[in-house]
Each structure stands twice: as C-alpha cells, then as structure tokens.
TIKOLMAR-599398 format. One record per residue (C-alpha): residue number from 0; residue in one letter; x, y, z. Coordinates in steps of 0.2 Angstrom, whole numbers, always signed. Layout:
> nr	rest	x	y	z
> NUM	a	X	Y	Z;
...
This chain:
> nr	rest	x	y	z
> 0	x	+655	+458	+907;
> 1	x	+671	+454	+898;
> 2	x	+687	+463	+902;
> 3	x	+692	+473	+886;
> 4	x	+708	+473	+879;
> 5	x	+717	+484	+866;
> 6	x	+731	+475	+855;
> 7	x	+742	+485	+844;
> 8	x	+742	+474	+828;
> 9	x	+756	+478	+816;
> 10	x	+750	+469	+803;
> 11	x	+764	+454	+808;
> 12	x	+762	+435	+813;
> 13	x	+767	+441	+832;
> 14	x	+753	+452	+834;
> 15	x	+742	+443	+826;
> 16	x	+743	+428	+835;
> 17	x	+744	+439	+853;
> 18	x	+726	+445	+845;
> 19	x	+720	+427	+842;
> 20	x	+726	+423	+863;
> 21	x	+717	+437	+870;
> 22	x	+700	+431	+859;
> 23	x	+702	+414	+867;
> 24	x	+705	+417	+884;
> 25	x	+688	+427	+884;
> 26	x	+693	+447	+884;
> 27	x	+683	+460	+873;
> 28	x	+698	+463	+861;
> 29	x	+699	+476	+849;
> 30	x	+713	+480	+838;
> 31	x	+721	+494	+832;
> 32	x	+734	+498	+821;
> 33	x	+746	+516	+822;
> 34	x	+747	+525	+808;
> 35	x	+764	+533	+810;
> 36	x	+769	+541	+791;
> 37	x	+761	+556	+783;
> 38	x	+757	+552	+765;
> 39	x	+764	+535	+757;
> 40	x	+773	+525	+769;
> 41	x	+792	+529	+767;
> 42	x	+796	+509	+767;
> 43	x	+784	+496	+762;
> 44	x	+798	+482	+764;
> 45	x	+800	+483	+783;
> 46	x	+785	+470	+785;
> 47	x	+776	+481	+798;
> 48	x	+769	+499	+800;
> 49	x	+764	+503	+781;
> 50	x	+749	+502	+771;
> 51	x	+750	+482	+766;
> 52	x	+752	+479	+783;
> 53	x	+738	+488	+789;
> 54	x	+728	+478	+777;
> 55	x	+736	+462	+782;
> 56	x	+731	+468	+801;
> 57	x	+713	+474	+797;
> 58	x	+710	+455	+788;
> 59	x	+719	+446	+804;
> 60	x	+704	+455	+814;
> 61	x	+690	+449	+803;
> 62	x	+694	+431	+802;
> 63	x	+693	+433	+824;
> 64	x	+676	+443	+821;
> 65	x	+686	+460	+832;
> 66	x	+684	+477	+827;
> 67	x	+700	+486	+820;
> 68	x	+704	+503	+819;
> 69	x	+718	+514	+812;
> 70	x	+725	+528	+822;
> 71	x	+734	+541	+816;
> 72	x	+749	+544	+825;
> 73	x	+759	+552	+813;
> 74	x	+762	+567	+821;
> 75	x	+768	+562	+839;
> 76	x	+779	+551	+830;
> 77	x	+788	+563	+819;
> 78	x	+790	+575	+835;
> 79	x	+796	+562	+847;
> 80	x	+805	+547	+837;
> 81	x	+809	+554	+820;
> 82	x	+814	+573	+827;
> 83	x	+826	+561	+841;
> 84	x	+833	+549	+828;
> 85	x	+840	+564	+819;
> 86	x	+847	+575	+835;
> 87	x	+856	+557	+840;
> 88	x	+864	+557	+821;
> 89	x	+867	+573	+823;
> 90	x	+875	+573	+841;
> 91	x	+889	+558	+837;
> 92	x	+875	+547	+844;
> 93	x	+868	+530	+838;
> 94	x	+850	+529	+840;
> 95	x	+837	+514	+842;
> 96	x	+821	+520	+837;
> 97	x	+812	+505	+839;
> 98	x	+814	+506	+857;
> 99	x	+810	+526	+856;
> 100	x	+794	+521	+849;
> 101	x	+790	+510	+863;
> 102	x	+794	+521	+879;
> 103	x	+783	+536	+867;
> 104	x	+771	+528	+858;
> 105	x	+766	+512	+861;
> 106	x	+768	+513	+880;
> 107	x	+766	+532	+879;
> 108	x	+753	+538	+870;
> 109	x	+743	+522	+863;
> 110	x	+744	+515	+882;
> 111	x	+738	+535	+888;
> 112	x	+721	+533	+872;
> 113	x	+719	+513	+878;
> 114	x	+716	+517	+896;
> 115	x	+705	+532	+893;
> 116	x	+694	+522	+881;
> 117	x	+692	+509	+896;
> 118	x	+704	+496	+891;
> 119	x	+709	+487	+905;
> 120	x	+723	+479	+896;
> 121	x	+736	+485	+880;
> 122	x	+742	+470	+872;
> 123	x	+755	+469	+859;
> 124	x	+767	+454	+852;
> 125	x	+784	+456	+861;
> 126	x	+791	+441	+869;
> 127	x	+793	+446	+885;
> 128	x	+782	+440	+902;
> 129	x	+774	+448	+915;
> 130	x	+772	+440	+933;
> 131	x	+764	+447	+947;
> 132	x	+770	+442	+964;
> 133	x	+764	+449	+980;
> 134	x	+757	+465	+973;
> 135	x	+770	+469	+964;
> 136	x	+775	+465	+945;
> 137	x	+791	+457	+937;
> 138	x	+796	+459	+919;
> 139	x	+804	+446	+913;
> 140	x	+816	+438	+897;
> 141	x	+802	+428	+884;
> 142	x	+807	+410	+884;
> 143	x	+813	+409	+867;
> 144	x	+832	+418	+869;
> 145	x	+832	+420	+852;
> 146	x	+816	+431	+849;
> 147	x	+818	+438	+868;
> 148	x	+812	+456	+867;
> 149	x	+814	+462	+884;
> 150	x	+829	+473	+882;
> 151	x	+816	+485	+874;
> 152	x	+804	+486	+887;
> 153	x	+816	+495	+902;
> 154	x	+805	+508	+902;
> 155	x	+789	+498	+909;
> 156	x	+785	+502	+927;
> 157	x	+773	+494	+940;
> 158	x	+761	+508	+932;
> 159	x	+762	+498	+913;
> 160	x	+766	+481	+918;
> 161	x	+748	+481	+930;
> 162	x	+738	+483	+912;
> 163	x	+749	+476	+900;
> 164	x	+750	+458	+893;
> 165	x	+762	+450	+882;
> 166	x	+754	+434	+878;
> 167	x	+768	+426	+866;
> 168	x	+782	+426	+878;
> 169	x	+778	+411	+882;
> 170	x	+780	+402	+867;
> 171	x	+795	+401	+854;
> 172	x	+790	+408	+837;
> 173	x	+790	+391	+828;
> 174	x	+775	+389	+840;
> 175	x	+768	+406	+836;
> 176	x	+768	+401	+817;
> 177	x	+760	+385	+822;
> 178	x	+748	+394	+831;
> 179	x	+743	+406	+815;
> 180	x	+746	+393	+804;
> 181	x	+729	+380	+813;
> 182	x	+719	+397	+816;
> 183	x	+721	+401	+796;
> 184	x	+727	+419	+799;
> 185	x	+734	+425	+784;
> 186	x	+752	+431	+794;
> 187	x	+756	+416	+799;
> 188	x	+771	+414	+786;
> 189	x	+773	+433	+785;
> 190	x	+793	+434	+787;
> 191	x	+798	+446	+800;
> 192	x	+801	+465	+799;
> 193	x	+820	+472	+800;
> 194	x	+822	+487	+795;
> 195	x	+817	+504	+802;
> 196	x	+800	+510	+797;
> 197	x	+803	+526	+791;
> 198	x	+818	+525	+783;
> 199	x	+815	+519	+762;
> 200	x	+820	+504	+757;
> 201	x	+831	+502	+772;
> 202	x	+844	+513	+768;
> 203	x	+852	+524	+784;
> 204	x	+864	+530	+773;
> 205	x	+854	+536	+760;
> 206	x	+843	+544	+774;
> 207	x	+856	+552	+783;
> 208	x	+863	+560	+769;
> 209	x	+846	+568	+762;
> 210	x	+838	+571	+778;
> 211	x	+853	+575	+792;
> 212	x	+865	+587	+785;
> 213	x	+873	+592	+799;
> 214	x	+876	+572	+799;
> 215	x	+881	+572	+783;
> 216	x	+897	+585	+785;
> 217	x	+915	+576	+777;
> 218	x	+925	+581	+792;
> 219	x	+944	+571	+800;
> 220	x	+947	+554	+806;
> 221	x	+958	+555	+819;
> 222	x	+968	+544	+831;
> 223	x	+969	+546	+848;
> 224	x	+985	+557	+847;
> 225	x	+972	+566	+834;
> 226	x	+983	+562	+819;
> 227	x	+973	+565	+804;
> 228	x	+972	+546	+794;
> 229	x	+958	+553	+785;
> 230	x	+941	+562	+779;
> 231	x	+925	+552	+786;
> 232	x	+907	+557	+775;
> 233	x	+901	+566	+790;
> 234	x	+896	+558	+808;
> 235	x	+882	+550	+806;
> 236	x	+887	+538	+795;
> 237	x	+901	+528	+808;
> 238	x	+895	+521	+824;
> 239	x	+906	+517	+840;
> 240	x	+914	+498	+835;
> 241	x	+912	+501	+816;
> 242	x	+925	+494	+807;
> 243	x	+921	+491	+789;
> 244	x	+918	+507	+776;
> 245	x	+934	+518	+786;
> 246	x	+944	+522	+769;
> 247	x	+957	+518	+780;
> 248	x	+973	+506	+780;
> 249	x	+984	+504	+792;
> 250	x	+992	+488	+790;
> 251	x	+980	+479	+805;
> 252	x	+961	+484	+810;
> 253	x	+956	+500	+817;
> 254	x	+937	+504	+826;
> 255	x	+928	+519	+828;
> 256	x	+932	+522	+845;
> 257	x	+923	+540	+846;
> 258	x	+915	+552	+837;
> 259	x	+914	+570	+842;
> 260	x	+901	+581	+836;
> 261	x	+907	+595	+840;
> 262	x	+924	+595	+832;
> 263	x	+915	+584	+817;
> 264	x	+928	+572	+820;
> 265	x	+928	+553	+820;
> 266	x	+941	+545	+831;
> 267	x	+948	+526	+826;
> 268	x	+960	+516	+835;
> 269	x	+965	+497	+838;
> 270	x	+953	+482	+846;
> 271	x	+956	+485	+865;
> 272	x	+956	+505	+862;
> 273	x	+935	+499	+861;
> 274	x	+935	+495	+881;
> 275	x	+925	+503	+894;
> 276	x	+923	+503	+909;
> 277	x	+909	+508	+913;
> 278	x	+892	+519	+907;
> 279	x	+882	+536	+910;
> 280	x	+863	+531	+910;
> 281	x	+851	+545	+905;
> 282	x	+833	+542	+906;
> 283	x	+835	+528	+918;
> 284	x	+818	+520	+923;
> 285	x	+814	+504	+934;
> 286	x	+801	+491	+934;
> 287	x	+801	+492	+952;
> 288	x	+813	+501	+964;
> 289	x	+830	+507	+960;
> 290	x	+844	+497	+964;
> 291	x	+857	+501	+977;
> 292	x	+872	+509	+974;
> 293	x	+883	+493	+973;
> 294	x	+868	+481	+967;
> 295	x	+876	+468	+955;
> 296	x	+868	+467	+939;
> 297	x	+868	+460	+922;
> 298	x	+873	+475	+910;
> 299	x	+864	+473	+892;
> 300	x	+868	+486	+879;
> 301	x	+862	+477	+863;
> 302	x	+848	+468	+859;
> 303	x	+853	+451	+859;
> 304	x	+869	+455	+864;
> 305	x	+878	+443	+880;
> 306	x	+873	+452	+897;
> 307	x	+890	+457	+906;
> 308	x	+893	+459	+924;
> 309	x	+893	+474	+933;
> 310	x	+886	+484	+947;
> 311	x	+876	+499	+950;
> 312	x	+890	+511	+956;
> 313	x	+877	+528	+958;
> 314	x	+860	+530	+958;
> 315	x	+853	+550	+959;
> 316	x	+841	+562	+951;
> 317	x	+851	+564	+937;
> 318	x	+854	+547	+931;
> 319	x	+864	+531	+934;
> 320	x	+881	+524	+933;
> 321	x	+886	+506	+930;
> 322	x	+903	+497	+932;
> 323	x	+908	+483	+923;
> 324	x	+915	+470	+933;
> 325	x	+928	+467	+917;
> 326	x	+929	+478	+900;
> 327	x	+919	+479	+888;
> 328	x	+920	+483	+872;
> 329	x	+910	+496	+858;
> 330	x	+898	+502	+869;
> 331	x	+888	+515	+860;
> 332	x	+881	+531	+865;
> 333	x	+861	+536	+861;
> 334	x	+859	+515	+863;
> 335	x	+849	+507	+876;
> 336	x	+856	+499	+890;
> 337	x	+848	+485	+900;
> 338	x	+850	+477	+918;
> 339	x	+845	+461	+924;
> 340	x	+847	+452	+941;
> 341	x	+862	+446	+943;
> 342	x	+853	+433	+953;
> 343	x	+841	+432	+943;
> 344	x	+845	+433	+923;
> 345	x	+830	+432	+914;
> 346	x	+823	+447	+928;
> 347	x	+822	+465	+920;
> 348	x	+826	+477	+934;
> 349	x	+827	+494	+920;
> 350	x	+840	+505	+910;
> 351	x	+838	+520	+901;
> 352	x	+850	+527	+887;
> 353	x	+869	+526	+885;
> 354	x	+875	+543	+888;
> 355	x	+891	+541	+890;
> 356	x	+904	+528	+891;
> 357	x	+917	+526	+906;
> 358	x	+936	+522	+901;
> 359	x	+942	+507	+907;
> 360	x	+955	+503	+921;
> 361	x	+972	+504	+915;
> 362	x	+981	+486	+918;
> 363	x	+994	+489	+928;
C-alpha cells in the first residue's frame, strides 16, 4: 500500500511542483486547498489563497490525476491570525501573519485534519529540509538563500518534522520553474504572491485605518526626552526602524525607535538610538531540545535578514532571552525571531516572538 500524503496546494508554482514530487516518488497524494476568507476573497492579487488560485490548484491536481479538495478554514483563521494581526496593531506591535498562519494553520489545524484522515505525511512548498539523524529530526535552511523559508518554520518540533516533507528545498526556484515548466503545470510561470492575503489590494494602511481603530488614533511623536516633534496617524501605521512617512524634519534622519500603546505615542530618535542589545522571546518553541543558557547562536529577526551572533542568556517557563554578541539594530516587537547553530548555520534550532527588545551596552 502506498504511503498517503496530504499537500496544501495554494494554487502557486511552489506547491504545485511539491505535489508533482510526491506523485513521482510513489505516495497516495491528495491535495487540498484552505479556504481562509468568508465571502469574496479580500485580495485576488496576492497570487495564493483566493478563488483563482483555488482554481489554478484544482487544475494543477488534474493534470497529476490527484484528488483535490477545498477546506474551509475560514473561521479558525479569522479567530487566530486575523483576531492576532489586529491585537499586535493595536498593542504598538508589528505582526507577521504569514508565519501565524503556519504555527495555527497549516501546522496547526490542517496538520491536526491530515493526521486524523490517515495521512502519514503534510507536504507543502517551503524551502526548507528535513533530515533525520539517529532518531531524531533536524530542520534545516533550503539551498537556495534567496527563497530559504526556514525562518517561518520555528515552530516545527520533532512531533511535525516526523510527518512532514518539504520536497523543494532542495532545489533553487529557477529549478522548480523548470520542473513545472517539463511537467506542463499551468503554475509554472505564475509570479510569486507578496502581499498579505486578507488585506485588499495590498494596502496595510488602508486596512488598519478601516478595520483597527484603536490603531488608527492621531496621537504625539516623541523624542526620547518625550519632546513632542509631532502628531503620528495612530500606532499602527509606524513600525520599529520606519523612517519614511514621519511628517518630521529635523535637519538629519530620525527612526521610530518605539511605539507605546498605552500612552498612543510614537517615539523617533537618531540611527544608533535603533540598537539593542538583546530580546524577550515569547512563545518560544524548539525543533529539538532547548538550548543552554549560554548556547551561542545565530539570531534571525527578519526573513531574509543576516543572522547576528548572540547567545541564549535564559531559558524558563516563561520564555527566552537572547544577547547579542554586538548591537543590533530595529528590532521589532510581535516579529518572529529565529536561532540557528552557531556551528551550524543553516540548522534551525527554534524562536518564538519578539516580545520585547533589550537596550544595548552603553560604550564606555
């Protein structure tokens, strides 16, 4: 009997060609697409997750002769990513809701309905790699840096990672194309999606202005003194390292530094006023077991950001703390954070979210 694998098909060349790989190496695949909006889909440009791409992902499964089905997920979504993104807007925070939608949906509840149907393996088109090594599995960077998606994927533990499978990580995505491209899927040139499902035509602003209010509050721009320069459009429209769109002039560039929610205040300052030291990690979670206090790492806070050194400098029930070996700068709460090997770069050892930031040494 063939082992059966369920792929999540977003209706983009990525999974597509992750579908087309499990066919050939001789799984039972079957394909499914998540329906995550109520209604019409909010934005039809983003290349993935509305009704053309459902369509392009239901003709993807016909030319490989697999059955496809829709699930509606629309209502976990809205109660888990979408209600999130909005309390992070609203609480000074910058959210990713991409990697929300992994740690609660595709990992979460589509991994929970794959398993229960007898799936022995969820599939989907990230470029990342699994290996299994002595009983144990290690989540590592996909080959091709500039598509590498293993940032997203710190919340994958042994649990996951034993029936999971990420079958482009091993290829670049000019070779995924090609792949497409020889097996006449109709993806195959399909440009990639950008921008946020759920948010129309792409526009944050716009969103955050109709559907945030508590966001959307003109309130001060402060410096660190708490001078008042100015009036910001309300919170959710600055993020931690934003320099452009401040209304401000100052004679030389100024950063939001911080944004308070509770004063509805936006804090600005100069260049190295953006250092820090060090982070709060909520939610921390680890492919294998936590590392040591004093574990050096490779500290990721954007997705195809540099990996900075640092170590582990607690671990405990109620989260972790890294230090950076030098500062860094614009480091953004309600962002992910991920931490490599230091011996090992391309090794995922886990993260969590950026809860907060530490300040950095003080030069003597």
């Amino acid at each position: 009997m063939k082992p059966k694998a369920v792929v999540a098909m977003s209706g983009g060349v990525d999974s597509s060609v992750a579908a087309a790989l499990m066919v050939e190496a001789g799984y039972d695949v079957t394909g499914v697409m998540l329906k995550l909006w109520r209604g019409e889909a909010e934005n039809n440009a983003s290349g993935c997750c509305n009704i053309y791409a459902a369509e392009d992902a239901r003709r993807v499964a016909d030319s490989l002769d697999i059955p496809f089905y829709c699930l509606n997920f629309a209502e976990t979504f809205e109660s888990t990513v979408i209600r999130n993104f909005h309390d992070d807007y609203a609480g000074g925070r910058t959210p990713n809701p991409c990697v929300r939608c992994n740690q609660w949906i595709k990992f979460g509840t589509l991994f929970e309905r794959a398993r229960a149907l007898g799936a022995d393996v969820l599939v989907t088109g990230h470029y990342a790699r699994v290996r299994a090594e002595n009983g144990h599995f290690r989540l590592l960077r996909g080959i091709d840096p500039a598509k590498d998606q293993s940032y997203v994927l710190w919340m994958l533990s042994q649990e996951e990672l034993a029936h999971v499978r990420f079958p482009i990580g091993e290829m670049n995505k000019t070779e995924t194309r090609k792949i497409a491209a020889e097996l006449g899927l109709r993806t195959a040139a399909k440009p990639d999606s950008q921008e946020i499902c759920f948010v129309r035509n792409g526009d944050t602003a716009a969103y955050v202005g109709t559907r945030i209010p508590s966001a959307s509050t003109p309130g001060p721009i402060v410096d660190r003194d708490r001078r008042v320069l100015g009036t910001h459009r309300g919170i959710g429209h600055y993020t931690v390292g934003q320099r452009k769109g401040l209304g401000i002039s100052l004679g030389e560039p100024v950063f939001v530094t911080s944004i308070d929610a509770s004063a509805n205040e936006v804090t600005v300052g100069r260049r190295h006023e953006l250092a820090v030291g060090g982070l709060v990690v909520a939610e921390a979670s680890f492919v294998d077991s936590p590392p040591a206090p004093g574990t050096p790492v490779l500290v990721q806070h954007r997705a195809h950001g540099e990996a900075h050194p640092g170590r582990v400098a607690a671990t405990d029930d109620s989260g972790l703390e890294v230090a950076y070996d030098r500062a860094v700068l614009a480091v953004a709460p309600g962002q992910s954070v991920g931490l490599y090997s230091a011996a090992e770069p391309d090794e995922l050892l886990g993260g969590g979210i950026i809860a907060a930031t530490r300040p950095a040494p003080v030069p003597a």
